[in-house]
Every structure is written in C-alpha cells, then in structure tokens.
C-alpha positions as CSV (number, residue, x, y, z in Angstrom):
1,X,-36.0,-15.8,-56.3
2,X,-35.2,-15.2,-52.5
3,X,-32.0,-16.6,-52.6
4,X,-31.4,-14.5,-55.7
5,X,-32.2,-11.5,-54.1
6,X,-30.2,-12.2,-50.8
7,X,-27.3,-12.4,-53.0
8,X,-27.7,-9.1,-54.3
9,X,-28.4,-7.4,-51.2
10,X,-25.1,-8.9,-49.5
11,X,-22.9,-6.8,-51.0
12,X,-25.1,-3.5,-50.7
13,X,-25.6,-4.2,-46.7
14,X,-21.6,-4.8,-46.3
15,X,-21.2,-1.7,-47.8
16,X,-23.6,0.1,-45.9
17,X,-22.6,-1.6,-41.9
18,X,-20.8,0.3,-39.9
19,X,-17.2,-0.4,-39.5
20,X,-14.3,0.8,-37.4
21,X,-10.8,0.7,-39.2
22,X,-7.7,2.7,-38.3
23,X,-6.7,5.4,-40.7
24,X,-2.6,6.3,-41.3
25,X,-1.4,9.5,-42.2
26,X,1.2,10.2,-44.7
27,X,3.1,12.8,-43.0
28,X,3.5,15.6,-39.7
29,X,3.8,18.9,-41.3
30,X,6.3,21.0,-39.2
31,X,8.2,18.1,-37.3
32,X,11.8,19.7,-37.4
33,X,10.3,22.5,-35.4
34,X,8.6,20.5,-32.7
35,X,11.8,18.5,-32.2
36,X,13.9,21.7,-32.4
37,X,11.7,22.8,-29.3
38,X,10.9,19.8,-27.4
39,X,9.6,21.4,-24.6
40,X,6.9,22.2,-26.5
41,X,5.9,18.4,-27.1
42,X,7.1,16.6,-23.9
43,X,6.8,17.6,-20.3
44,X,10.1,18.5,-18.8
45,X,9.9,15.1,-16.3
46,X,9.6,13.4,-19.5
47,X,12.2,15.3,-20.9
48,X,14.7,14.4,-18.1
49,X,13.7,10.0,-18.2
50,X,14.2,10.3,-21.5
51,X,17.7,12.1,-21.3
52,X,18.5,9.7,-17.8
53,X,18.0,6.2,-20.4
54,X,19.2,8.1,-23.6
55,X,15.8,7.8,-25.2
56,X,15.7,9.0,-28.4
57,X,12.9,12.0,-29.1
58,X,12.3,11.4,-32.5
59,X,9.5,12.2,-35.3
60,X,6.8,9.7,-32.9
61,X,7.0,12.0,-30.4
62,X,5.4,15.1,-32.4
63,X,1.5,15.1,-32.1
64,X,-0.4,14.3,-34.8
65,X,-1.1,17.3,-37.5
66,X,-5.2,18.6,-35.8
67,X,-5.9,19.8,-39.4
68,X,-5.8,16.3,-41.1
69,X,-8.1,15.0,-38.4
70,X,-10.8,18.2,-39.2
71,X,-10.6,17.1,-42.6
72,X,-11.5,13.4,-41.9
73,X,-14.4,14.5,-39.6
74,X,-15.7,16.8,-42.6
75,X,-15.8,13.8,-44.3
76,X,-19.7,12.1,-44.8
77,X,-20.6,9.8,-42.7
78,X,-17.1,9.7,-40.7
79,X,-16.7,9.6,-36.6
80,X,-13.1,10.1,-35.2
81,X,-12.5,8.4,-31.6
82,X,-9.3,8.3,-31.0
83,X,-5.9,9.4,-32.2
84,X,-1.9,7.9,-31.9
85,X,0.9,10.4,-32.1
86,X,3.1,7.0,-32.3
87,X,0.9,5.4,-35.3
88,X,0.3,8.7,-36.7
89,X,-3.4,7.1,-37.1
90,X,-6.4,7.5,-35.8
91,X,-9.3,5.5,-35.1
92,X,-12.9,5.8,-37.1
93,X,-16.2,4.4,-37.5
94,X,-18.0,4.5,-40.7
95,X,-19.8,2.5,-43.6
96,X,-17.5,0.5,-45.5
97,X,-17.5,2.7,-49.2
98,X,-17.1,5.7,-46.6
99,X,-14.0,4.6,-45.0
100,X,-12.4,3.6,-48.0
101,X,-13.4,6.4,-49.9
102,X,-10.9,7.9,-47.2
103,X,-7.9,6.5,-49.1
104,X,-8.5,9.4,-51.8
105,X,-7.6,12.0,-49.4
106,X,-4.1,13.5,-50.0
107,X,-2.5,12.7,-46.9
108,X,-3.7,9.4,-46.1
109,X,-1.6,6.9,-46.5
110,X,-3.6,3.5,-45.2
111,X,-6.4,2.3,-43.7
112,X,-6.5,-1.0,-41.5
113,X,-10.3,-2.3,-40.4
114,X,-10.7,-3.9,-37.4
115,X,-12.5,-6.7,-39.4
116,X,-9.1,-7.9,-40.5
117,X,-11.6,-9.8,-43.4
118,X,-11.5,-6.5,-44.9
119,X,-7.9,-6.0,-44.9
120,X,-7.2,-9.0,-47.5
121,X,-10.3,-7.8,-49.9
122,X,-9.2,-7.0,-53.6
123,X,-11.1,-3.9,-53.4
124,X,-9.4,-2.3,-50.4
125,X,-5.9,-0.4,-50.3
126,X,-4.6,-1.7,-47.1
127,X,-0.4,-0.6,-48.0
128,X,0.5,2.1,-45.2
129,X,3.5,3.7,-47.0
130,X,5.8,6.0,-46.0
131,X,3.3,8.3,-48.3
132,X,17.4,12.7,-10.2
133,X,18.2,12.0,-7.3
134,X,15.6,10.6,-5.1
135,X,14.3,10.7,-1.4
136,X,14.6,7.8,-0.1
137,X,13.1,7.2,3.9
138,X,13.2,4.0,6.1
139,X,10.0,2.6,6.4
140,X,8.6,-0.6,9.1
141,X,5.0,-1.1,8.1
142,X,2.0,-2.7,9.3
143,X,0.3,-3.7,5.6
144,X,-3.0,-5.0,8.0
145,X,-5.4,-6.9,5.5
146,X,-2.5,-6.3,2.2
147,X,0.4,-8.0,4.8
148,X,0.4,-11.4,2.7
149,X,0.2,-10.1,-1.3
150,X,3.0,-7.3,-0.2
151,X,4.8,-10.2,1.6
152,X,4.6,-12.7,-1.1
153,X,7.0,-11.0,-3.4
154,X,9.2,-9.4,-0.8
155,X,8.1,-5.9,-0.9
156,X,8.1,-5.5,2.6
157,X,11.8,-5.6,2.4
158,X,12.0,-2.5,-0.4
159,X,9.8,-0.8,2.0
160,X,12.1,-1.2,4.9
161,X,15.1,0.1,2.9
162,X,12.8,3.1,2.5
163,X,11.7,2.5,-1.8
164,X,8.2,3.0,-1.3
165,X,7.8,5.4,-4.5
166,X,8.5,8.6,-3.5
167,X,9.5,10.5,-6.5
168,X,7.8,8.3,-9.0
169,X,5.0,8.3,-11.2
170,X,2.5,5.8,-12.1
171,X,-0.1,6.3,-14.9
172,X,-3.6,4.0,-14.3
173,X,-5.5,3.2,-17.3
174,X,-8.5,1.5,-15.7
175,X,-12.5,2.1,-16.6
176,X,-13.4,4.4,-13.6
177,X,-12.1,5.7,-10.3
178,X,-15.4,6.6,-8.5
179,X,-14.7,8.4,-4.7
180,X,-11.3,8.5,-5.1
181,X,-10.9,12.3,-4.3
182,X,-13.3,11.5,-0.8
183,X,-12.0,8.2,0.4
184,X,-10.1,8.4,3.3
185,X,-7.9,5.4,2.2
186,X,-6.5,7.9,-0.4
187,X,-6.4,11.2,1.8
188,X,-2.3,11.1,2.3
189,X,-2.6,11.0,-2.2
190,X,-4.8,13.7,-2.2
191,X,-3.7,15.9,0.8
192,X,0.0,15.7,-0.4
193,X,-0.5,16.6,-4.3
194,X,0.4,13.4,-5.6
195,X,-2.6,12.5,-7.6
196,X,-1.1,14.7,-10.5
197,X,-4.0,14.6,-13.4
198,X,-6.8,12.3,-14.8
199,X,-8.7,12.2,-18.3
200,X,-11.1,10.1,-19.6
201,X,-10.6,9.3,-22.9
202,X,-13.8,7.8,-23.4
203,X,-16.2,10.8,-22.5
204,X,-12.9,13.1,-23.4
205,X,-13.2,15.3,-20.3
206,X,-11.0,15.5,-16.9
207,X,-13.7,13.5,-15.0
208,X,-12.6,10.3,-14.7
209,X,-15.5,8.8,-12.5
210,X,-18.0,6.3,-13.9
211,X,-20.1,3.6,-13.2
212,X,-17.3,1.1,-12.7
213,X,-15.3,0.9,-9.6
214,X,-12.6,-0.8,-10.9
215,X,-9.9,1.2,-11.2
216,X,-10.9,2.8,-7.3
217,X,-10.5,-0.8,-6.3
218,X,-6.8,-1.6,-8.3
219,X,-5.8,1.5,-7.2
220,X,-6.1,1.0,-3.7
221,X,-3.9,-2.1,-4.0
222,X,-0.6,0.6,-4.9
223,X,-1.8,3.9,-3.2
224,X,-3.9,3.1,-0.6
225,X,-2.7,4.0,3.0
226,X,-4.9,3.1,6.0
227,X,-2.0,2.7,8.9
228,X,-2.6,-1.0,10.6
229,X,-5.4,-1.9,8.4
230,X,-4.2,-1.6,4.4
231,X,-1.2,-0.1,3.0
232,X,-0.5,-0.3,-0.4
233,X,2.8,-1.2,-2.9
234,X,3.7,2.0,-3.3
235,X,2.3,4.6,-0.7
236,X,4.6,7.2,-1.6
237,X,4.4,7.7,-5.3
238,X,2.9,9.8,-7.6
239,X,-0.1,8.8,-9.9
240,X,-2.0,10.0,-13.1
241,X,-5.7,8.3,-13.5
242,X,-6.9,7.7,-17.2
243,X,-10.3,5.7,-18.1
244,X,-9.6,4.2,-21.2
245,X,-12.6,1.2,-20.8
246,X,-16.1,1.6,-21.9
247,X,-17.4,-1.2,-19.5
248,X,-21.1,-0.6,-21.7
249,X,-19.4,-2.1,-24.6
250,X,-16.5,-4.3,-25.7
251,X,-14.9,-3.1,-29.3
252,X,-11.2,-2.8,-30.9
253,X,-11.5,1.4,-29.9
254,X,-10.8,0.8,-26.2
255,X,-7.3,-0.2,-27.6
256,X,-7.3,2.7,-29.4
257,X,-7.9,4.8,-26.3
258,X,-5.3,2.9,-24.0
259,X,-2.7,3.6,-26.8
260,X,-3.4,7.3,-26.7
261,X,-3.5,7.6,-23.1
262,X,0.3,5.5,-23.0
263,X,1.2,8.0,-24.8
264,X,0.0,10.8,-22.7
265,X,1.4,9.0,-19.9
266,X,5.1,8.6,-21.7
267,X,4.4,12.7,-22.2
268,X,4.0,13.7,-18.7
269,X,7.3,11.6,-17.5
270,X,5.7,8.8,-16.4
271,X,8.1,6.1,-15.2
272,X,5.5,3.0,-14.9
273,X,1.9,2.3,-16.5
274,X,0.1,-0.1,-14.7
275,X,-3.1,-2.2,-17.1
276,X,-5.5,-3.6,-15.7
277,X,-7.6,-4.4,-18.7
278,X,-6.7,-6.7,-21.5
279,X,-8.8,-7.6,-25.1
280,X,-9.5,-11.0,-27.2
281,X,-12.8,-10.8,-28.0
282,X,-15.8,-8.6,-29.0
283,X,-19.2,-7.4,-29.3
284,X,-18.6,-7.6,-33.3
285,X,-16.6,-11.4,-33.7
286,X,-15.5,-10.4,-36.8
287,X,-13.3,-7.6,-34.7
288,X,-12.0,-10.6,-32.5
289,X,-8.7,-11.8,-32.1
290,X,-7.6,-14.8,-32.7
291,X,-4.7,-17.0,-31.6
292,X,-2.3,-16.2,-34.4
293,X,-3.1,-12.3,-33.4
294,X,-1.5,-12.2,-30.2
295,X,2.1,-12.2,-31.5
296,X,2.9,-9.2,-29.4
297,X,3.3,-7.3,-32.9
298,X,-0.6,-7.0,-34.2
299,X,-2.9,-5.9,-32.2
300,X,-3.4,-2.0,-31.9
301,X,-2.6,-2.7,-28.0
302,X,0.5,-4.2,-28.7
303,X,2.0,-2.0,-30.6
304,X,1.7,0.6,-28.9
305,X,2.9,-1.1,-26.2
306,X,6.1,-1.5,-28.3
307,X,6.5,1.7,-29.3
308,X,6.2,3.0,-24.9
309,X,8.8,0.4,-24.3
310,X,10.9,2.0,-26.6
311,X,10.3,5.2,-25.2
312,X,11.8,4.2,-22.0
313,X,8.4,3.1,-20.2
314,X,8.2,0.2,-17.8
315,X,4.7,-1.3,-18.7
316,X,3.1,-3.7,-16.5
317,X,-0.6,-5.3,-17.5
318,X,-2.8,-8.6,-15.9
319,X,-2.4,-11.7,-17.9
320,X,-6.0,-12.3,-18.1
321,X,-8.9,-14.0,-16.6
322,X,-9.7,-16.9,-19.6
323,X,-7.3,-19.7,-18.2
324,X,-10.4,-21.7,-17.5
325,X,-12.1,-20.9,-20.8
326,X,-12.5,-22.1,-24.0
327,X,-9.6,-19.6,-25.2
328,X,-7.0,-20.2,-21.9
329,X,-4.4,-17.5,-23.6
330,X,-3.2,-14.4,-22.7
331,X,-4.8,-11.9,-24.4
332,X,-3.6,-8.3,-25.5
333,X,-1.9,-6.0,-24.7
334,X,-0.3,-8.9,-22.6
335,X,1.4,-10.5,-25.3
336,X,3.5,-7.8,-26.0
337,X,7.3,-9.0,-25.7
338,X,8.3,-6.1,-23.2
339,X,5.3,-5.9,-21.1
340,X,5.4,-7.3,-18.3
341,X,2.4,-9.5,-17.9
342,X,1.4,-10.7,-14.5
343,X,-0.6,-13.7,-13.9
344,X,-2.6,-14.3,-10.6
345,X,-1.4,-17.3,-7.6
346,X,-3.6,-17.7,-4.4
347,X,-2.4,-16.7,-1.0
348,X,-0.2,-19.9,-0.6
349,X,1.6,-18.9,-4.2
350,X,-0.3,-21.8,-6.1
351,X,-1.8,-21.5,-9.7
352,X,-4.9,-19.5,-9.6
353,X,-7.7,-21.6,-11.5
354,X,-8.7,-18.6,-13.7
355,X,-5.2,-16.9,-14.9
356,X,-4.6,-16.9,-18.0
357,X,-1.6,-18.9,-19.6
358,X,0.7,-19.2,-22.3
359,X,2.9,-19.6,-24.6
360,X,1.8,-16.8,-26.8
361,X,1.7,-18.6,-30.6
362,X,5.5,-17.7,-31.7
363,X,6.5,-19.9,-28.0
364,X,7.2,-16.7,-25.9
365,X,6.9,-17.5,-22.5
366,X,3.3,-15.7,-21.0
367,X,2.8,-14.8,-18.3
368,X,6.2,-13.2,-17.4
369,X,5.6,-13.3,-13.7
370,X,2.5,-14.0,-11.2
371,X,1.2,-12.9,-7.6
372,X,-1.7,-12.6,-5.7
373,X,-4.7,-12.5,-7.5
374,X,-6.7,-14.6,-5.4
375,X,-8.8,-13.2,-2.7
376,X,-6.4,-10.3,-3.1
377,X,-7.1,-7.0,-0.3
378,X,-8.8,-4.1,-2.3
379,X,-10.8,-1.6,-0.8
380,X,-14.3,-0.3,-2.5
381,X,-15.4,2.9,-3.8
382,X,-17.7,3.0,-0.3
383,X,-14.6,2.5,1.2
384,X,-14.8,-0.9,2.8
385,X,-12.5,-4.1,2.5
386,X,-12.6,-6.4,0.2
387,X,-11.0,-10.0,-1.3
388,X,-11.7,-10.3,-5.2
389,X,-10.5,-12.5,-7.6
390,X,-8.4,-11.5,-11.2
391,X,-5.1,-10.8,-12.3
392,X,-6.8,-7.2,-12.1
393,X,-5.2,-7.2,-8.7
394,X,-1.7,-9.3,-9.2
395,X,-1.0,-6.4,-11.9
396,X,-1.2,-3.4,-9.1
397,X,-0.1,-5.1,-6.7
398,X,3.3,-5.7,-8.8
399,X,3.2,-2.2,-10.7
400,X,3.4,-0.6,-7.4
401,X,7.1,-2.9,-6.4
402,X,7.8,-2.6,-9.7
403,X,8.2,1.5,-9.2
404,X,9.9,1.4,-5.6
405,X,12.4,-0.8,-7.1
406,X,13.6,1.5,-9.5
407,X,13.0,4.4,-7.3
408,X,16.4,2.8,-5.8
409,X,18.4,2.8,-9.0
410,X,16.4,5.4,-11.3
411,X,19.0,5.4,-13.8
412,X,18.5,1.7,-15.0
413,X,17.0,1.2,-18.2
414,X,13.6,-0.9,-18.0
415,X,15.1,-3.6,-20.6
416,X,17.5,-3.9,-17.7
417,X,14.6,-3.4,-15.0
418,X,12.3,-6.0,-17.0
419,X,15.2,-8.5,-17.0
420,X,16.3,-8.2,-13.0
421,X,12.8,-8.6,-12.2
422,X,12.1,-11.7,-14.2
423,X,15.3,-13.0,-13.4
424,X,14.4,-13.1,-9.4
425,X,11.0,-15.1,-10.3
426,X,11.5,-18.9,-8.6
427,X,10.7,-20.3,-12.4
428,X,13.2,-18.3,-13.7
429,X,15.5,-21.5,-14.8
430,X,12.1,-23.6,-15.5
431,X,9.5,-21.1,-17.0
432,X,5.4,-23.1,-17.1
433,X,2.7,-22.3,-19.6
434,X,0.9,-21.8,-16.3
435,X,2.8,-19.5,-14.3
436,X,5.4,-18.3,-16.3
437,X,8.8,-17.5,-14.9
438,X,6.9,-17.5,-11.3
439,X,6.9,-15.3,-7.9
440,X,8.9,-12.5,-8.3
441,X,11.4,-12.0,-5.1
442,X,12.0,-8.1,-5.0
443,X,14.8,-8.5,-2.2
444,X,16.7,-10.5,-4.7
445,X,15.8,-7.7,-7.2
446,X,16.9,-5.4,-5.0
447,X,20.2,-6.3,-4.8
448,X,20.7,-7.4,-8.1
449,X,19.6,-3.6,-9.3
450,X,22.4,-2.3,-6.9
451,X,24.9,-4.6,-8.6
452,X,23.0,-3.8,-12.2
453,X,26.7,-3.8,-13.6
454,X,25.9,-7.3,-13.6
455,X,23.1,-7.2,-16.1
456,X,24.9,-5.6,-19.5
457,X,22.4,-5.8,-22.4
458,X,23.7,-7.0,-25.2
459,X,24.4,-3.4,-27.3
460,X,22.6,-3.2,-30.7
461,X,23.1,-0.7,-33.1
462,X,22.0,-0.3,-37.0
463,X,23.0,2.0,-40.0
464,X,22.3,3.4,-42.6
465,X,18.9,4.4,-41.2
466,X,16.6,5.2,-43.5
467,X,18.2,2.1,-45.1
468,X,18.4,1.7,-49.2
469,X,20.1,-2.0,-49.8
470,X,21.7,-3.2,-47.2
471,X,21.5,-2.7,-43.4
472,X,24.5,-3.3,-41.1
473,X,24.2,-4.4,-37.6
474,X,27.1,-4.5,-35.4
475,X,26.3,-6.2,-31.8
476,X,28.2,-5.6,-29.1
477,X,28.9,-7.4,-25.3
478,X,27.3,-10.7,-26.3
479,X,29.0,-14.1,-27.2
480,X,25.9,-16.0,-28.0
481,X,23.8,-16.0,-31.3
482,X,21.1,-13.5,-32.2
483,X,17.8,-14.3,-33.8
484,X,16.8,-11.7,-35.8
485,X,13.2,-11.3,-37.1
486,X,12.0,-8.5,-39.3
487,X,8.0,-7.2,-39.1
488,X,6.0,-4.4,-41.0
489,X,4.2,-2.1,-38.8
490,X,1.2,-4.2,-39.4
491,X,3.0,-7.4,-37.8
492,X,3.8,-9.9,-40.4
493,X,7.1,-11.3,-40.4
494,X,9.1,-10.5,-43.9
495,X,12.7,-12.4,-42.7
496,X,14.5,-14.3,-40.1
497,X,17.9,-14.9,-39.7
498,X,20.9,-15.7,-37.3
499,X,23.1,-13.1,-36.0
500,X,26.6,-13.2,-34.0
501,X,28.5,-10.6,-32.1
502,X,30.8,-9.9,-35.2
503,X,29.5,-6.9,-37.7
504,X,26.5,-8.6,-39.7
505,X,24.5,-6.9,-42.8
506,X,20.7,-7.9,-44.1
507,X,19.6,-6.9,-47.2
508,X,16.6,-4.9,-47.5
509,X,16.6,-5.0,-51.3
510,X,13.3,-7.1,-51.8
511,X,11.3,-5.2,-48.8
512,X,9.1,-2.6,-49.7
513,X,9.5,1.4,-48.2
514,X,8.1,1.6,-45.4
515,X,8.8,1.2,-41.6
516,X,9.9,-2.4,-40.1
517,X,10.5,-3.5,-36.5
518,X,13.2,-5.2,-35.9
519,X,13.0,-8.0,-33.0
520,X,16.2,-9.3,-31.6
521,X,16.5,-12.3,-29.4
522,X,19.1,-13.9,-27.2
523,X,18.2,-17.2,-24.9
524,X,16.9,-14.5,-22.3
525,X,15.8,-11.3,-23.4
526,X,14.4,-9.6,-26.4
527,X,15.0,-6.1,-28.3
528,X,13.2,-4.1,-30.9
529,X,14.6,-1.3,-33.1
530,X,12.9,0.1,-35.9
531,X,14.0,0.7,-39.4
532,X,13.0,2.5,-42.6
533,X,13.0,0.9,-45.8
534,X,13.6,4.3,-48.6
C-alpha cells in the first residue's frame, strides 16, 4: 500500500514543485514605431557602432511589450526574474500546472523549462511559433606586479603605439564590485568619468556592490592604474559594471540575467563585454547541462551570445575552471561559436592544470585562445595585491587588449576582429583540446588589423526573407566550400548541407514557421544569419 500511494503522490508533487521555464511572446505591439524612431530604443553610441559595421536595427532591438509581462505577474502563483528584448521571453518560476497554464494566455507563444525533462512531456506545448575617430597617445609603461600577463600577449607593444582604450567601452558582467568607487587603484576611472553606469540585475537597483569581490578583483586586471606598481590592459577606456551572478545560489536565471544585461550593454554602444562567469551545473541537476547542451546554440547563455555577436559586439568570456574535473569541458556561455573563450596558461605560457578544454561536442575548437590565469596580478576590494588562480583573470586580462586593438582600427567588424586575433595565437596552424589556438600575439594583431584588407570575410547574403519554399544564398569572395547547418531557435539541427561560392538555394518546404539560425562554416571561421520560415 506505500508503494501504491507513492505512486499517486508523484504526479501531484511534480505538479506542485517549483519550476523555472522561459516564457515566449507572440508578438511586440508597436514595433514599426520604435524602429521608425530609433533613438528612442538605442543610445546614440550604439546607434553610431551599429551604423560604423552596418548592423542591422531590426524588430530584436525593440523592448519587450511591459504590459504582457504585468499580465504574467497577475498570474497565480507566477514570479518574473528576468526579461530578453532578443528572445522576446522572459524568465519565471512557478509550479508546474502554473507555468503551463501560461500557454492559454493570448500572446504567449512558448514556454521552455529549464528541466529540459519537461520540454519532451506529452502534456506540455513546448512549439515557440511565430504566434569615430579616436585619440590615440603614446604610451611607455611600467605594468609593476601586471608586467608579465600584459607582456605575455604583447600588449605592451599596443600600449606603446598609444591603443590603451581611450574612446572605448567595456561592459563587466561579474557578481559584485565592492570599493570600487574608493579604491585608489581606480581613482584616474572614477576622477575622469569613465566608469559610465552599473546595475545589478539581481537585486534590480543601480548598486552594484555585494558580498563578492569578484568583479573588483577582474576589474582591476583592465582598469586598474597604480603608476610602477599595477597598470591594467586597458587604462584608458570606458566601462559599464553589471552584477548578473547570485554567488548565494547556482540556477539557469543567472543566464537569464547576463542575457539581459548583454543586451543593455549592446544598448548603451558598448564595443566589448568581458564574462567572467560561465554555467554547467546547478543547485537543481535536473536544470544541469549536459555535454550535448553546450553546442554553442542551446543554452539561454549562448544564445544570447549569438544574437550580441550579431549585433556587432565583440564578446569575450573564461573558458572555465573544470579541466581537472569530472566534466573537463568548457561550459556556457563559452561554447558559443563567436565568443571568444579564453583559457588560463601559467606565467611561463604552459597549460594551467585547472582550465577548462575542449572540443565543444559538434568538434569546435574550445578554448579559442589562452593567457595568464595562473598566479595572475589582481588587486582586492581592500586594495592590496594579489596572485589568484582562474581563467576569471586570463578573460580581463585579454578583454582589455582585445578593446585597445580595435581602438586602432574601430571600423573593423568583430567577425573580422575575432578572426585577426585567433589568427595571431602560436596554435593557430595546430589548434589542442588543451589550449586551443594558443597565446594570442597582439603586435602581430596589430599589424595585421592595419592591413585588415587582408582578412575579407567571405560575404553572405539570403532572400526571400521571411522565406515561403525556397531560400537562395548567394556567397561571395570565397573559393572554398561552405557547410551550411540550419537550427531552430531552440538549437536542434533541422539540415545540413554543402555550399559553394556560385548562387545556391535550400528548400524550406518541410520546416515549420518559425525562426531558424543559419550557421555557416568555412575551414576557419564561422557565420550565423537568421531566417523566418512563413
């Protein structure tokens, strides 16, 4: 009779556990208006990237409509955490029955759980439908305690040539930047207006210290100016701080957060996000990803990550700390195919034992690039020196090279940034599952970017788009063959073929409407368009 009665109660306690799901809307009321106007949706920095990389401002851009998201908070039993303009989604935590009874509202169009269990149930409805010129000033510096992680990857020399990010803007998404605003390591920051905002989109206010001292200490690896004793990688440039990590917890919504605040950051003109956080598992292992998840097309992190690189962002995020572990893989958002994912080397520029590795599980190489990340210079929140271990530190410390090296040619796409970059690495002809394409050398960047003539993209363009039958792609300045693979917005792969430079079509007769990425790959770099299916 126990066993008969634990049976019955199964179903009633799945129903009645919390859950946390992602919920799609069908629509944004009023979007020819906003786009008509887009000064009223985008900064006018972001305006002008945009315009300088011919980034299209399109129906992503317009924020999500307030009034469906009042509606889904009148709802019983119904939290809302966090929202995606991109996604047109936001992120809620409810009982099962609750969340699905959410699917009867008018102008929702999906609903994705975090327990992807959930997602293959007969009872659930998982279908989302389609219901500048800049100052430049020669610079000989003494780096003190940072000398040999700025040294490393030849950063001295885009310092010398006087790129040391003046003029751009970094976004850190990080869990907490404690003293930042009293520190006298960040005085020159504050004292010359170029700490430009913060939010914390975990507490929802502008206060963006906490508990954690994190993101003080990556910080301090870019902006961070202590003349003779630690100088950072990019001293000059402008920054916006975001918390987007609940260190109290681990759970699928802190993904949800970074995507919103990437999106604020691609609002406010931002030119490079640095991540210093990445996610694999959870508190809840039924919200845990697993191998096969990290496909760079998944994960709420990686897509949004997509979507930014689309919008002209350079994103740049550590590998991971696992590569010692039971689960040695890169996690997410790091397995995005356009983020640049930095793994961590020791002071001689030897495999860190800890740094997470790839391939990610469709063979893309993982990490892209790597640099110091052991014993790597940080300062505290009390202000003091430290060494520290994690590719928490490689990421900054890159980020910050990443944006003085296009500080010197701001016009250059980042497909084209991302490529010169990976290009210098020392692997670049002999990529490892351990470290990637290697050490990055930005002197040989640094040329190449002057000479960025050199590095045409292969040109890619679709029509009709909205497509009905048949979609033609014509591909332009490339000799080679083109793998083409097509994914829903939910990541799973609906068709793969082989492309060539001549005009090519794919029928999209069998594909249902909806919205499908579009990942194109030559022997060195990959692409992603998007498509809708009427």
């Amino acid at each position: 009779m126990r066993c008969f009665l634990s049976l019955l109660l199964f179903p009633f306690l799945l129903f009645s556990q919390t859950q946390d799901a992602l919920v799609f809307f069908a629509d944004k009321p009023n979007v020819q208006q906003a786009l008509s106007n887009p000064i009223s949706i985008l900064s006018q920095e972001a305006l002008d990237r945009k315009a300088l990389h011919n980034v299209a401002i399109d129906e992503r851009d317009v924020p999500i409509d307030e009034s469906y998201i009042t509606q889904l908070k009148n709802q019983p039993g119904i939290s809302v955490f966090a929202k995606s303009k991109w996604m047109n989604a936001v992120y809620v935590r409810g009982t099962l029955s609750q969340i699905q009874n959410l699917i009867n509202l008018s102008f929702v169009s999906g609903i994705e759980f975090m327990d992807k269990s959930l997602n293959f149930a007969p009872f659930q409805n998982t279908t989302v439908t389609d219901k500048f010129e800049i100052e430049t000033t020669s610079k000989n510096l003494n780096y003190g305690e940072a000398a040999n992680q700025i040294e490393m990857l030849s950063g001295e020399v885009l310092h010398a040539a006087g790129y040391t990010g003046n003029g751009m803007r970094i976004a850190v998404l990080d869990s907490g930047f404690p003293n930042v605003d009293i520190l006298g390591a960040f005085s020159a920051l504050i004292n010359e207006n170029r700490l430009l905002g913060t939010y914390d989109f975990v507490n929802r206010s502008e206060t963006i210290i906490s508990l954690s001292s994190h993101g003080t200490r990556v910080l301090s690896t870019m902006a961070a100016y202590i003349e003779n004793i630690f100088i950072g990688t990019a001293p000059d440039a402008s920054y916006y701080l975001f918390r987007t990590e609940d260190s109290s917890t681990e759970n699928p919504v802190e993904e949800a957060y970074w995507v919103e605040a990437v999106e604020r950051a691609d609002s406010l003109g931002v030119h490079v996000v640095n991540t210093s956080l990445g996610y694999r598992a959870y508190d809840d292992e039924s919200y845990s990803h697993q191998y096969e998840d990290l496909d760079g097309q998944t994960t709420i992190a990686a897509r949004g990550a997509n979507t930014a690189f689309e919008k002209g962002l350079m994103l740049v995020t550590s590998a991971g700390n696992s590569g010692n572990g039971d689960f040695p893989w890169v996690g997410t958002p790091a397995d995005a195919p356009n983020m640049l994912s930095i793994g961590a080397v020791d002071e001689f520029g030897d495999y860190g034992w800890f740094s997470s590795i790839g391939p990610t599980v469709d063979g893309r190489i993982k990490p892209d690039i790597m640099a110091q990340g052991v014993e790597a210079a940080n300062i505290l929140q009390d202000g003091t020196l430290s060494a520290s271990n994690g590719t928490s530190f490689s990421s900054p410390i890159t980020a910050g090279l990443v944006a003085c090296l296009w500080q010197a040619r701001p016009e250059v796409t980042n497909t084209q940034l991302l490529q010169i970059i990976r290009e210098s690495a020392h692997l670049f002809d002999e990529p490892t599952d351990l470290m990637g394409y290697g050490i990055p050398d930005f002197a040989v960047a640094l040329n190449n970017i002057l000479d960025v003539e050199h590095y045409q993209l292969p040109e890619i363009s679709v029509y009709p788009n909205p497509v009905a039958e048949v979609l033609s792609i014509v591909i332009e300045n490339i000799s080679t063959s083109i793998q083409l693979e097509v994914y829903t917005i939910l990541g799973v792969k609906v068709m793969q073929t082989e492309l060539n430079s001549s005009e090519n079509t794919v029928s999209f007769s069998s594909l249902n409407s909806g919205m499908y990425l579009l990942q194109f790959t030559t022997e060195d770099t990959k692409q992603t368009l998007k498509v809708i299916k009427k």
